[in-house]
N, C-alpha and C positions, 0 to 999 in steps of 0.2 A: 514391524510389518506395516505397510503402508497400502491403505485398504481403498478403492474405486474412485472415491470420493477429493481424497485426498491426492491420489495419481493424475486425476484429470485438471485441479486445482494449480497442480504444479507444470504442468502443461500449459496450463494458460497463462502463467508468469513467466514461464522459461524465455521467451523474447523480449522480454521485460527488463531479466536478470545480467545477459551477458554474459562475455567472458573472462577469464583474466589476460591481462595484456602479454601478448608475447607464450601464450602458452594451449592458445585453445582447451582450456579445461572450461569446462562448464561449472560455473558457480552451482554450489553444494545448496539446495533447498530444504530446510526444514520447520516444521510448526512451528520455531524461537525465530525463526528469521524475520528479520524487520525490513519493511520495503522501502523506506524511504534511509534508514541509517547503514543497514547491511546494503542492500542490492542499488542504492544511489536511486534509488525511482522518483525523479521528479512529480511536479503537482500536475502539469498537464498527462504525464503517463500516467501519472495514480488515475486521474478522471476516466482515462479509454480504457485501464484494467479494470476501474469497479464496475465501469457502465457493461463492459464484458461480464464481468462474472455476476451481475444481476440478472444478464439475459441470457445467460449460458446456461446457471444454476437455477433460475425460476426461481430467485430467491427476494422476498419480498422490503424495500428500503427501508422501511419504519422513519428510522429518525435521519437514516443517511440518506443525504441528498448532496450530490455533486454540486448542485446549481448554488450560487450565490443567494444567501439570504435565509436560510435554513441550516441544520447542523450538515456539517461539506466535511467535503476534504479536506478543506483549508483546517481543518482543527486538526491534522495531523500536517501540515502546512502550511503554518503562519505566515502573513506578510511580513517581509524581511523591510528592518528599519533600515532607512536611507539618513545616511548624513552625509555634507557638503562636506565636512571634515573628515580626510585619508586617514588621519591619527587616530581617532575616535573610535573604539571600539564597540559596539554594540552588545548589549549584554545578552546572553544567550535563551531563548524563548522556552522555557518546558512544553513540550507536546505529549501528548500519552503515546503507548505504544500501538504500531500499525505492521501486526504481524500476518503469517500467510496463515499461522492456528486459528486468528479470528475469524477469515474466509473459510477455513474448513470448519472450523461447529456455524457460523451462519450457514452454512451450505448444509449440513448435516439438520442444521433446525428450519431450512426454508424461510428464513427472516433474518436479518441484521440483527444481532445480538448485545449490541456496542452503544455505547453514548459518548 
């Protein structure tokens, strides 16, 4: 059962999420869903979805701050290592998970709950 809170959270990613190609089905949203592995949400969408659901939820940042120089997005968004060399593979960056459950208990607790 998917209770107020939670309905209205998926509401505000659902344009976020998209479709699948060729099929207009709306991508399946639940608490395990990760925004950036599951739903492809870039860093710049991640930025106008949190900055959204801080002001939408009245939910207080604590530690999360979008803006450069403080704990961001970017720690679910690392900067992607650059080399001149095409061969060269870049070794894969661990990130924690950045799911829509964390949005719904921040939202449920009125504060970012995450570090």
């Amino acid at each position: 059962m998917v209770n107020n809170i939670e309905q209205r959270i998926y509401e505000l990613i659902r344009p976020y999420a998209g479709t699948y190609l060729f099929n207009i089905k709306k991508v399946v949203l639940t608490p395990k869903t990760d925004l950036d592995t599951d739903l492809d949400i870039d860093e710049v969408e991640a930025e106008d979805l949190m900055n959204d659901f801080f002001e939408t939820f009245n939910v207080e940042r604590g530690n999360f701050n979008v803006e450069r120089g403080n704990f961001k997005v970017e720690t679910y968004y690392p900067p992607e290592s650059f080399s001149l060399n095409p061969f060269k593979k870049s070794p894969p960056v661990p990130v924690p998970d950045f799911t829509i459950g964390m949005l719904i208990e921040s939202a449920k607790a009125g504060r970012w709950l995450y570090n």
